[in-house]
Residue frames relative to the residue before (quaternion, step in Angstrom):
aa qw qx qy qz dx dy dz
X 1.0000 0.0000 0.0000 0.0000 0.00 0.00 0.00
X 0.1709 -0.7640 0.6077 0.1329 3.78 -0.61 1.15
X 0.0713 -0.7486 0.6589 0.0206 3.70 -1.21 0.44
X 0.0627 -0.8992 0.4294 0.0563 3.30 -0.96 0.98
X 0.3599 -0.8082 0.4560 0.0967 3.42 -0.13 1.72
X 0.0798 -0.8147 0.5744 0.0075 3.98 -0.36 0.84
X 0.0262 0.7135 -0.6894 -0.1225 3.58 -1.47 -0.11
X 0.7289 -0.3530 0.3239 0.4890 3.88 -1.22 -0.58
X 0.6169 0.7061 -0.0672 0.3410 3.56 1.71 -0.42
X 0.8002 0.0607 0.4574 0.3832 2.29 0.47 -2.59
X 0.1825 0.8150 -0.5487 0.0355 3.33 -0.25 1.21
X 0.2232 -0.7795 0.5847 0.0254 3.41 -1.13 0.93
X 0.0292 -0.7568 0.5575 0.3399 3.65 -0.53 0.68
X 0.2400 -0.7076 0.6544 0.1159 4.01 -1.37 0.29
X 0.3740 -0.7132 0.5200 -0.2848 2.72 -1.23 1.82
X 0.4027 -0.7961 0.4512 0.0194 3.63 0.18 1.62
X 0.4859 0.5080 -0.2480 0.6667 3.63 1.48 -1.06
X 0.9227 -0.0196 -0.0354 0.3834 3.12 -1.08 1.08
X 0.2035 -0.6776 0.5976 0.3774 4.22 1.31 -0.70
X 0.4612 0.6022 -0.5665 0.3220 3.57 0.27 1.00
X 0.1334 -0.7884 0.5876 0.1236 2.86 -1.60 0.77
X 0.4738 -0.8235 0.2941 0.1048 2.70 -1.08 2.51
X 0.8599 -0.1915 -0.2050 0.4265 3.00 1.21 -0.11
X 0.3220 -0.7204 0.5270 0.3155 4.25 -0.87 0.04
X 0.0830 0.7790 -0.6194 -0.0508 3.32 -1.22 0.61
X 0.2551 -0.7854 0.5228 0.2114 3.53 -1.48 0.51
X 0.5831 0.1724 -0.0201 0.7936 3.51 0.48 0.88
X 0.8257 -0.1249 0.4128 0.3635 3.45 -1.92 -1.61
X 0.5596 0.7468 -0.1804 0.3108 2.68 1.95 -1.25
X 0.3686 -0.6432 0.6194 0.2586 3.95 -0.40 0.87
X 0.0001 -0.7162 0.6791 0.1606 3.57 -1.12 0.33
X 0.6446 0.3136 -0.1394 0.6832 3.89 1.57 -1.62
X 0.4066 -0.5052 0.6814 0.3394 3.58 -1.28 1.11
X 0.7298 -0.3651 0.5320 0.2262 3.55 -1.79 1.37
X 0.3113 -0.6598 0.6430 0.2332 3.83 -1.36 0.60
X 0.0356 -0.7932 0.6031 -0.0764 3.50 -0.37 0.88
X 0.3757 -0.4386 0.6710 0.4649 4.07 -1.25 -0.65
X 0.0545 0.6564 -0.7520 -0.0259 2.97 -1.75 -0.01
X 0.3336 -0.7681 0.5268 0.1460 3.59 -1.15 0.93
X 0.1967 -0.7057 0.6782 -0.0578 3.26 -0.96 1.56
X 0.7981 -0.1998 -0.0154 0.5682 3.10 -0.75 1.65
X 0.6938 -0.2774 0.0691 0.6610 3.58 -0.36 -1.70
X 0.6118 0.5592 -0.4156 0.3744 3.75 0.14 -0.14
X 0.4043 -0.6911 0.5891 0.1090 3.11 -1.38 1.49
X 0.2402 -0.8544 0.4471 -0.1111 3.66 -0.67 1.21
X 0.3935 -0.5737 0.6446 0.3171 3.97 -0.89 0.70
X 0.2336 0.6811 -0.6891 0.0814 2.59 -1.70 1.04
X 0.5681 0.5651 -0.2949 0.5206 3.65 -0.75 1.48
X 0.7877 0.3230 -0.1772 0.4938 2.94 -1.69 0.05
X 0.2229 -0.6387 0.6695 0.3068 3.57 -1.71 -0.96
X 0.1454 0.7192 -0.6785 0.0364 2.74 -1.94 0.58
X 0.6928 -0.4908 0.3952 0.3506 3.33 -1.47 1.17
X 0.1450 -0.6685 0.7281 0.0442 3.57 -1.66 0.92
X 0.3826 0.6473 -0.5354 0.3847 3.65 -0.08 1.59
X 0.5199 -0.2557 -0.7816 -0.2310 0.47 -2.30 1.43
X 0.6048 0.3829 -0.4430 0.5397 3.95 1.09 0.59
X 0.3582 -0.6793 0.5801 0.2716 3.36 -1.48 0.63
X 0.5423 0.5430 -0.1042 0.6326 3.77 -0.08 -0.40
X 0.6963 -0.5132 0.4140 0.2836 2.68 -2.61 -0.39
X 0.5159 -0.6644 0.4627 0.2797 3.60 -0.36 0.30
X 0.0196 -0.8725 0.4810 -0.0838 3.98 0.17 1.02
X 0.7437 0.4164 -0.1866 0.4886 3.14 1.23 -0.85
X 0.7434 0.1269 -0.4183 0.5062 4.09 0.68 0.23
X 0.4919 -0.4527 0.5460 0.5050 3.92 1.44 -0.47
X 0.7383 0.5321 -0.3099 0.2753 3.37 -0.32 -1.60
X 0.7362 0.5559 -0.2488 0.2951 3.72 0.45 -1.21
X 0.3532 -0.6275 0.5682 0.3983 4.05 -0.42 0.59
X 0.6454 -0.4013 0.4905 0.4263 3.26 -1.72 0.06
X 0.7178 0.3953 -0.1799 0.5442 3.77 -1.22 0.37
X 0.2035 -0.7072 0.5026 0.4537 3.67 0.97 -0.95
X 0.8177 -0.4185 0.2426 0.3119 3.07 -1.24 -0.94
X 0.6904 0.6338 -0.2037 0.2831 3.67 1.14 -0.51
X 0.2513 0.7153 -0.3113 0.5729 2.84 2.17 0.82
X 0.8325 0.2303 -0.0736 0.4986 3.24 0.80 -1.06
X 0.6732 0.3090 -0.4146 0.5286 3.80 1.09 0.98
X 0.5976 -0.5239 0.5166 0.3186 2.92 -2.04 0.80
X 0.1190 -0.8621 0.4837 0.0930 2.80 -1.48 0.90
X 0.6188 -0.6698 0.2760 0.3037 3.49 -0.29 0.74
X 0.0678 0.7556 -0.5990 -0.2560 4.06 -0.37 0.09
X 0.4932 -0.6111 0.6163 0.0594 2.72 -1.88 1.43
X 0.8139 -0.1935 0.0373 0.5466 3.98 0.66 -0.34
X 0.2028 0.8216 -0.5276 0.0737 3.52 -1.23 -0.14
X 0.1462 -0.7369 0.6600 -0.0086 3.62 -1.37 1.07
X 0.7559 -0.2811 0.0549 0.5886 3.41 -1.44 0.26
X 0.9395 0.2700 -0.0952 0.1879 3.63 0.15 -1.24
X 0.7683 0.3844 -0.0902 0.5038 2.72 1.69 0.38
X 0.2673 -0.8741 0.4046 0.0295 3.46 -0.92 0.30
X 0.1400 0.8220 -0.5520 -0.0039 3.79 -0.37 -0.06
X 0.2000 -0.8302 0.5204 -0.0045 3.46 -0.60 1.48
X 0.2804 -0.7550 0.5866 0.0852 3.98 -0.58 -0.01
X 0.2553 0.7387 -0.6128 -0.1165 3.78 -0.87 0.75
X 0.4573 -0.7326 0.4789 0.1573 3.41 -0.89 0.58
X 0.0129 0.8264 -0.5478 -0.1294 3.85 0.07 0.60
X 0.0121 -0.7403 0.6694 0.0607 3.56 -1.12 0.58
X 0.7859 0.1934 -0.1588 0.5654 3.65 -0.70 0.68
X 0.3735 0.6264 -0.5791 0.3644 3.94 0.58 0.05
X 0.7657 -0.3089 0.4169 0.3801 3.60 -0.74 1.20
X 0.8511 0.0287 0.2699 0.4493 3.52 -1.94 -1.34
X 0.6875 0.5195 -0.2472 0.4430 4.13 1.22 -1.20
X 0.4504 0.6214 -0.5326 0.3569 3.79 1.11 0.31
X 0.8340 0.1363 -0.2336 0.4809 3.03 -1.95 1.11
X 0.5493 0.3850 -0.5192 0.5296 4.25 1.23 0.73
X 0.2117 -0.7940 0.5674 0.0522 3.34 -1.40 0.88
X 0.2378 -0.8864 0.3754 0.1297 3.44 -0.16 0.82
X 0.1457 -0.7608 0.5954 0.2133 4.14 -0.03 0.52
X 0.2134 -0.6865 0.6945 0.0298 3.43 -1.68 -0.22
X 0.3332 0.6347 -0.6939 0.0675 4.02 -0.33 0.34
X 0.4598 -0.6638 0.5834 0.0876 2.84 -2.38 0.49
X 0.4321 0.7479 -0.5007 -0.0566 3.46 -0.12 -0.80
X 0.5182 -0.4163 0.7317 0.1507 3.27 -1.86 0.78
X 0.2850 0.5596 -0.7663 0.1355 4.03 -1.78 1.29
X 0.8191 -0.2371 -0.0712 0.5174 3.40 -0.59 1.55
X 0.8112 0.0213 0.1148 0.5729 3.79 -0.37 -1.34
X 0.4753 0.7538 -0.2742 0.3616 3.69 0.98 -0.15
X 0.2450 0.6253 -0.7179 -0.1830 3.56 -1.01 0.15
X 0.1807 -0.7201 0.6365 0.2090 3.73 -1.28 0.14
X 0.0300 -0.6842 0.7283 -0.0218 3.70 -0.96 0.95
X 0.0986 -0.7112 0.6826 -0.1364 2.89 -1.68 1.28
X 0.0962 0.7715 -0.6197 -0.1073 3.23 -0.87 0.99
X 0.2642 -0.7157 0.6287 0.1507 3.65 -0.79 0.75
X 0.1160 -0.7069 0.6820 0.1475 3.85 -1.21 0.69
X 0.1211 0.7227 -0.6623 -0.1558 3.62 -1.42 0.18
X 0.5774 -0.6508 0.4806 0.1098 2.99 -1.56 0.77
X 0.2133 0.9062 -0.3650 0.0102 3.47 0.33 0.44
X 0.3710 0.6052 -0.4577 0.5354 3.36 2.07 0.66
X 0.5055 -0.5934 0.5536 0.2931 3.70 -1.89 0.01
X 0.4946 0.6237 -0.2369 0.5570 3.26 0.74 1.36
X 0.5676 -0.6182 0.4950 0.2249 3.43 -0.99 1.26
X 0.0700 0.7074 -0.6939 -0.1153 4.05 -0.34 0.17
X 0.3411 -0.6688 0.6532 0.0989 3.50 -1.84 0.47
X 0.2687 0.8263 -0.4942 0.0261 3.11 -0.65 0.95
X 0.1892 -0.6836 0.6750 0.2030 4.24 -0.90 0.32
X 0.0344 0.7926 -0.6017 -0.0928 4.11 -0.11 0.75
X 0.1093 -0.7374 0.6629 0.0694 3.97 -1.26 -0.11
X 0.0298 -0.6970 0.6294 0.3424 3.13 -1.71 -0.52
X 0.4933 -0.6871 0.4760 0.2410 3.25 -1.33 0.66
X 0.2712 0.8251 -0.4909 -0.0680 3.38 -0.65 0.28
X 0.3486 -0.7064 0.5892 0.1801 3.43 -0.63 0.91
X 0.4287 -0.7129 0.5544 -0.0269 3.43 -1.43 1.53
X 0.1276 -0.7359 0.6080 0.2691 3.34 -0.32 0.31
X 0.0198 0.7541 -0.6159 0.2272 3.08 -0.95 1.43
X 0.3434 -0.4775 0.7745 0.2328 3.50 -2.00 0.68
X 0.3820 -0.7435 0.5037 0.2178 2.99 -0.95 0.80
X 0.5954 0.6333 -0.2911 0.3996 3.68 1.20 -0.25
X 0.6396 0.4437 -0.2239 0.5865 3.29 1.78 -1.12
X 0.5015 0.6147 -0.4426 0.4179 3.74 0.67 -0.71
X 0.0312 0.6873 -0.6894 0.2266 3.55 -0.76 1.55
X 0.2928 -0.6640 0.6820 0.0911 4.13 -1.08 1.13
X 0.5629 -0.5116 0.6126 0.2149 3.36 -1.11 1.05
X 0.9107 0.2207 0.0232 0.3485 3.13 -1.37 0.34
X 0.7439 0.4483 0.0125 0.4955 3.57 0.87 -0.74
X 0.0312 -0.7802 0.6245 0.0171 3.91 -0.54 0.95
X 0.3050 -0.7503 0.5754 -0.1138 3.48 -0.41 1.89
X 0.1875 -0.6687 0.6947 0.1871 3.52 -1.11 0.52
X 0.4896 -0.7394 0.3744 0.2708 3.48 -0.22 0.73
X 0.6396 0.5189 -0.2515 0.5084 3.37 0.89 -1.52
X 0.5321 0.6463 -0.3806 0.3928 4.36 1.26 -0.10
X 0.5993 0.7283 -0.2849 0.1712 3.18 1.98 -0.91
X 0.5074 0.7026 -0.2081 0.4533 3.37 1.53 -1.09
X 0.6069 0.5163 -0.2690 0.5411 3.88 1.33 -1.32
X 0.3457 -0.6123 0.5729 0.4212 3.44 0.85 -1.36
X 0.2253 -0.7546 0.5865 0.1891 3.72 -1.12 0.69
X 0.0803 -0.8310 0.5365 0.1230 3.47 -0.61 0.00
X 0.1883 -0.7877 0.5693 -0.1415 3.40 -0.92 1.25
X 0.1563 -0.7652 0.6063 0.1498 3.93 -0.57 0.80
X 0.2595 0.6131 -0.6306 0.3990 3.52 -0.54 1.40
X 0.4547 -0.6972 0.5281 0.1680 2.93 -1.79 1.04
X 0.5172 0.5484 0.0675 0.6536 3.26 2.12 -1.01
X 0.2253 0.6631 -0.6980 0.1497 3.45 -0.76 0.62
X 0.2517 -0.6912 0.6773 -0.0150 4.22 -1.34 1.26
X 0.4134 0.6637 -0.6230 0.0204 3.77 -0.83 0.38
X 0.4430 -0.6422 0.5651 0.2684 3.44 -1.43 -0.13
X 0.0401 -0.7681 0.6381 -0.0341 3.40 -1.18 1.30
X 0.8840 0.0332 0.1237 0.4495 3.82 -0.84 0.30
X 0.6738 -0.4796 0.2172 0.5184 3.59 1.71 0.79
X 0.6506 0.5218 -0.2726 0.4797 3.22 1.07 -0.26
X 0.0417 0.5786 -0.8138 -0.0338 4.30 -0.99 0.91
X 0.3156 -0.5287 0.7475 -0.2491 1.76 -1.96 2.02
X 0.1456 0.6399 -0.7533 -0.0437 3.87 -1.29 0.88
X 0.4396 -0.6474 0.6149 0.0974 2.57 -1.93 1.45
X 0.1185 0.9071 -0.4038 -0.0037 3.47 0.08 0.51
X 0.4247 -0.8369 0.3377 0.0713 3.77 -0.75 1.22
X 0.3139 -0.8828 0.3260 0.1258 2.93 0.46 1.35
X 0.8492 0.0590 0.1109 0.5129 3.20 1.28 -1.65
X 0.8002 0.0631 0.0709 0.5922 3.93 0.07 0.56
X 0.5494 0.4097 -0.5033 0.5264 3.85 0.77 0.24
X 0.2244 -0.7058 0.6716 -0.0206 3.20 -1.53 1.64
X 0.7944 0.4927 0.1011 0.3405 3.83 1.30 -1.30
X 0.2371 0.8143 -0.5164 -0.1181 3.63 -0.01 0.35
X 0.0829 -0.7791 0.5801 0.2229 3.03 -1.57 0.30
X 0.3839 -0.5735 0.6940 0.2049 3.48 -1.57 1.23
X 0.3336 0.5537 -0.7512 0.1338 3.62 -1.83 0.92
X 0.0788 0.5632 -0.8219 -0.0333 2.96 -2.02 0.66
X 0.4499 -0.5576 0.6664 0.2064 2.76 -2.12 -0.09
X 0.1473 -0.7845 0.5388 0.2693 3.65 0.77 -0.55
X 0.4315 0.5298 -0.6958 0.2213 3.15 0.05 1.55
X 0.7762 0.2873 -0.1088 0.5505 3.26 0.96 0.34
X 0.3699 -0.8009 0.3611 0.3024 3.59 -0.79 1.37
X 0.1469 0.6843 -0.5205 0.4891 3.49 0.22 1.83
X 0.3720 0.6484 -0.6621 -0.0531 3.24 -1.28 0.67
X 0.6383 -0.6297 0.3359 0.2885 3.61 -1.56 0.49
X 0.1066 -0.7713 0.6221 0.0820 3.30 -0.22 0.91
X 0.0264 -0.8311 0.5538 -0.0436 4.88 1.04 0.92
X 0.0412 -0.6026 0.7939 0.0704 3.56 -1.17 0.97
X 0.2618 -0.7210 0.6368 -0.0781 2.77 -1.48 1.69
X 0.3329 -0.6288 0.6587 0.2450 3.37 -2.17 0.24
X 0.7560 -0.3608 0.1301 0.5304 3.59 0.93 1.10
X 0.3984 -0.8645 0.2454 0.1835 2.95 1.42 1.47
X 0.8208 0.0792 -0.0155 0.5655 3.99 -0.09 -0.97
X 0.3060 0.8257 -0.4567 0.1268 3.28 1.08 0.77
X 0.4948 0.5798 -0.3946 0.5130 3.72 2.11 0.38
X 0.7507 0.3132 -0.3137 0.4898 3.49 0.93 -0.49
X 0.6937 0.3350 -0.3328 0.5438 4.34 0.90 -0.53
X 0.6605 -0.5872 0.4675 -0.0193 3.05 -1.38 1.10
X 0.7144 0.3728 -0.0306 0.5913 2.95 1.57 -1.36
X 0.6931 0.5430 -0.1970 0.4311 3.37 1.44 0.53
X 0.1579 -0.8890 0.3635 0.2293 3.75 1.19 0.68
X 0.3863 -0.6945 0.6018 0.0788 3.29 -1.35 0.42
X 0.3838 -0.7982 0.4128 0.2124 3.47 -0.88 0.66
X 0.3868 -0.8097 0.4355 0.0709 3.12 -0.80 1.35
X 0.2192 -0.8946 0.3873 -0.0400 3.56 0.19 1.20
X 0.0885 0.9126 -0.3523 -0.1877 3.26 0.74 0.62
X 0.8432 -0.2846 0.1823 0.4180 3.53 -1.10 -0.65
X 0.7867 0.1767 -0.0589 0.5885 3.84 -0.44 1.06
X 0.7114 0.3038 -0.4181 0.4763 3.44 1.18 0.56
X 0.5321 -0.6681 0.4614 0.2403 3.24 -1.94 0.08
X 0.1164 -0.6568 0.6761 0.3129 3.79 -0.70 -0.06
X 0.1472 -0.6815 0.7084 0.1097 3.43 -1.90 -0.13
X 0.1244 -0.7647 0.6253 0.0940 3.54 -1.21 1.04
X 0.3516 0.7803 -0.5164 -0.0298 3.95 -0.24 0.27
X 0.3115 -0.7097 0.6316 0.0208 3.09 -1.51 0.90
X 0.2089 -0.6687 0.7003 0.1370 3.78 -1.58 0.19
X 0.0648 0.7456 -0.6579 -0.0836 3.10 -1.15 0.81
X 0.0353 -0.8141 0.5782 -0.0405 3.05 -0.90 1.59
X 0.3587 -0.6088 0.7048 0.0626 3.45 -1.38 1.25
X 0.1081 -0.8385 0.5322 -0.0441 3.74 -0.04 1.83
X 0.8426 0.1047 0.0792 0.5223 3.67 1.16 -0.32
């Protein structure tokens, strides 16, 4: 089920299938490259849009069990309320491995040039849970024009991923500067593309590959509490 959430600004369409949103515009103006397939090598692949990476960003090293991104990419999620500009969705995990009895929220909203995403985790098992959450969003971007505040990037690094500690993170894509900014619990960004598509990732993180590096802690969530990830994307010019 897609739902589209609008202001004087900013429209965004949202997507139950995955809590992703497929796509953002300002005006006419692309801001998220469209969610489309794309073929890698032989496998046909998401690409686009955004969408929450919980409760691991990355690969998962430490139970095996967890897809990359984790899992909440790949369920339907439910919407609990919403009005022109907003949204709040709800997924409910039962039987998820180590993720039983954790419940995951999701809101959007649209305020002038703004989107805010929020992803809130509670714990509602008797147990410690571990988690490193993010969101993913894909920029529409030339990849030639696509320049990071603050920051000198070898491009050809993008594919590895680039990593940067910042709560905050400015670049310019397609005439448009854009700050990602971290409202709550983002410590990390990462920059990656693939250049099959004019799109790159611009991912506030909770210590980003902290399921697959050792040297990177995860958050321990314990029993009866909540975590919170929020972010602002603003489109300043």
């Amino acid at each position: 089920m897609k739902k589209t959430i609008s202001n004087s600004s900013l429209v965004a369409e949202v997507n139950t299938n995955g809590g992703y949103i497929d796509s953002l515009k300002l005006g006419d103006k692309l801001i998220f490259f469209p969610k489309v397939m794309v073929k890698i090598g032989d496998e046909l692949k998401v690409r686009g849009g955004m969408h929450v990476c919980a409760p691991n960003f990355s690969a998962d090293k430490i139970f095996n069990k967890l897809p990359s991104h984790g899992f909440c990419r790949d369920r339907d999620w439910k919407i609990e309320d919403s009005n022109d500009s907003a949204i709040r969705l709800s997924l409910s995990i039962e039987g998820e491995g180590d993720y039983e009895d954790v419940l995951f929220k999701l809101s959007y909203e649209l305020v002038e040039k703004s989107l805010f995403a929020t992803v809130k985790i509670e714990n509602n098992s008797s147990s410690d849970k571990i988690i490193a959450p993010a969101f993913h969003p894909y920029f529409y971007a030339n990849h030639d024009d696509f320049v990071i505040d603050d920051i000198q990037i070898n491009k050809d690094d993008l594919p590895n991923s680039i990593y940067s500690k910042s709560n905050s993170q400015g670049f310019r894509a397609n005439g448009n500067h854009i700050m990602v900014k971290g409202i709550t619990n983002v410590n990390e960004f990462v920059f990656w593309t693939d250049f099959k598509g004019d799109y790159i990732c611009v991912e506030p993180t909770y210590n980003s590959i902290a399921f697959s590096d050792k040297n990177k802690q995860t958050y321990k969530l314990g029993p009866g509490n909540e975590f919170e990830l929020k972010i602002e994307i603003k489109i300043l010019d």
